[in-house]
C-alpha positions as a Python dict, from the first residue, in 0.01 Angstrom:
ca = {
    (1, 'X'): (0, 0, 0),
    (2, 'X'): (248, -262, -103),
    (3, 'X'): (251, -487, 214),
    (4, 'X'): (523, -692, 70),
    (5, 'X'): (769, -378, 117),
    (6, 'X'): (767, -319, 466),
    (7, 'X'): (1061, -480, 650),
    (8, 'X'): (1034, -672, 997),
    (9, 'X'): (1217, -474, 1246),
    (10, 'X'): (1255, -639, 1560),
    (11, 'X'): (1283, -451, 1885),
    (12, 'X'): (1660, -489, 1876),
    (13, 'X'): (1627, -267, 1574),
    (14, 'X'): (1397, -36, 1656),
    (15, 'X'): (1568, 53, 2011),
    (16, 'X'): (1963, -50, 1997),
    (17, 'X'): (2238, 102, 1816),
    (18, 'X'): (2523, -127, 1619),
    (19, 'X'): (2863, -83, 1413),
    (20, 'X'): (3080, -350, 1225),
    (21, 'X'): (3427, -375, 1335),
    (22, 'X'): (3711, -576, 1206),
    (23, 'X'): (3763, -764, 1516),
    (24, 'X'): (3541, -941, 1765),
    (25, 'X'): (3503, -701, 2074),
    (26, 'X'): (3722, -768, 2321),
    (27, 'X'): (3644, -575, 2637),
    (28, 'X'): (3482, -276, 2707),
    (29, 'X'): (3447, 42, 2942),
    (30, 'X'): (3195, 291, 3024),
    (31, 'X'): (3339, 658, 3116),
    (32, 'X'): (3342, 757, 3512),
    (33, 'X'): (3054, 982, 3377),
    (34, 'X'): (2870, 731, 3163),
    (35, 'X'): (2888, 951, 2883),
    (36, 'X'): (3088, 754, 2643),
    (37, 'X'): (3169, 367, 2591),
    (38, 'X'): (3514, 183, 2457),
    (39, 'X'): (3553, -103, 2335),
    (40, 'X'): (3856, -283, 2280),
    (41, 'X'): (3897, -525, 1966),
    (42, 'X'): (4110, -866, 1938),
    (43, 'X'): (4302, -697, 1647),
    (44, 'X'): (4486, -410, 1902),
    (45, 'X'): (4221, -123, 1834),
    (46, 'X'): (4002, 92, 2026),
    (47, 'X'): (3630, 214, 1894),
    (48, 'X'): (3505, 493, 2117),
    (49, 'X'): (3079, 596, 2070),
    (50, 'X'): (2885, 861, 2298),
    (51, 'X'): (2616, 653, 2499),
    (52, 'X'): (2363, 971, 2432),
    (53, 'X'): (2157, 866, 2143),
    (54, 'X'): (2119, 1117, 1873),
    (55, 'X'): (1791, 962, 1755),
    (56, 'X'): (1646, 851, 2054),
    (57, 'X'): (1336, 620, 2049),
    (58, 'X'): (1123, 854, 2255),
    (59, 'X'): (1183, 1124, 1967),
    (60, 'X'): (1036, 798, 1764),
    (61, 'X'): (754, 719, 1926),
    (62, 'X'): (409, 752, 1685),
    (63, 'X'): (23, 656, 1861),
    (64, 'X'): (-248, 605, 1563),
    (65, 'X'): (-505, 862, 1589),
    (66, 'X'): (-771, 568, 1514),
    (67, 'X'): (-663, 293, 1732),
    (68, 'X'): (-423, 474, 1982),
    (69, 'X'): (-183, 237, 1936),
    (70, 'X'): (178, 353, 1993),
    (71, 'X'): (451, 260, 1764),
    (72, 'X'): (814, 355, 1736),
    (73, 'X'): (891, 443, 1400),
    (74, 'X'): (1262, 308, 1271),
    (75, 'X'): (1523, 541, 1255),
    (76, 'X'): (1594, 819, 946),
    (77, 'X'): (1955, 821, 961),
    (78, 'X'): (2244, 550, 1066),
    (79, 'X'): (2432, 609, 1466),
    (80, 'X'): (2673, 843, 1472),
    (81, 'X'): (3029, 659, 1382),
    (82, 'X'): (3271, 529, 1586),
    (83, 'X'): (3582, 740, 1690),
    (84, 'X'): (3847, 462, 1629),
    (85, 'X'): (4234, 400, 1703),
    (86, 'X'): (4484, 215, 1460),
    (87, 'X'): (4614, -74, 1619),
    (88, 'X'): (4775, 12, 1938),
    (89, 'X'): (4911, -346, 2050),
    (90, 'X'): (4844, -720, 1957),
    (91, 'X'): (4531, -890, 2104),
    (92, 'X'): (4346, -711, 2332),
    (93, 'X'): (4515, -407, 2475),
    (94, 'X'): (4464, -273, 2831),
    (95, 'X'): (4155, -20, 2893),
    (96, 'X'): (4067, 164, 3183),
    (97, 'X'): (3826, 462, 3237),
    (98, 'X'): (4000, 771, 3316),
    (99, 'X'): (3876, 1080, 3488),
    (100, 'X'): (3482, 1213, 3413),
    (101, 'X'): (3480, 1104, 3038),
    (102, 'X'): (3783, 979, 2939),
    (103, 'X'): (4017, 683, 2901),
    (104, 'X'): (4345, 538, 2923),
    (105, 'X'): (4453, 285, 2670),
    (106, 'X'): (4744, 65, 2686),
    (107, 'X'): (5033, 25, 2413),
    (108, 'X'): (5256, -257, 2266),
    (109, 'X'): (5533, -16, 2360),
    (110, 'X'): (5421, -53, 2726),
    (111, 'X'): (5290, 342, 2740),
    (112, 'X'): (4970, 471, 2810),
    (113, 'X'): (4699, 653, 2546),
    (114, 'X'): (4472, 909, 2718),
    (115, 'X'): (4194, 1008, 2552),
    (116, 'X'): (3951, 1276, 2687),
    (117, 'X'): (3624, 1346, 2552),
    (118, 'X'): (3628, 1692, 2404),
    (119, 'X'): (3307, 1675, 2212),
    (120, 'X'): (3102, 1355, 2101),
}
């Protein structure tokens, strides 16, 4: 086995989950039900993810049947995406949760967004 080809995950890999976005985050809110997170961006958008991870690292977990040692293998397939807004406002717009699993977003026009989590 080519040693040389295996990468150096750190645990930050192994256990978090991460997404670019065009903006530095600028706030962020978890749902009344802690079943989804938003985050606002200095730019005027909103990126909403599902806190449930689809790959989980308990469904990642591997123990060596020589040594027993226990190992969590890195994941097969990238996080689900993002559900993201267009610019709703310049700079950081206001964000509040809203309800079980939603949220209400403010607007440059001074009106308020609701979103409600349907299915994630």
């Amino acid at each position: 086995m080519n040693q040389h080809a295996i990468q150096n995950l750190t645990l930050f890999d192994l256990l978090a989950r991460s997404w670019r976005r065009p903006s530095a985050v600028a706030d962020l809110r978890f749902s009344a039900d802690a079943s989804a997170v938003a985050f606002t961006g200095l730019d005027g958008t909103v990126a909403i993810a599902a806190v449930a991870d689809q790959e989980p690292p308990e469904s990642r977990i591997r123990v060596s049947g020589d040594l027993g040692q226990t190992t969590i293998r890195p994941r097969e397939r990238a996080p689900a995406p993002l559900i993201t807004t267009a610019a709703l406002g310049e700079g950081d717009v206001p964000l509040a949760s809203y309800l079980g699993s939603g949220f209400m977003v403010g607007t440059a026009a001074g009106k308020w967004c609701i979103w409600q989590r349907t299915a994630l």
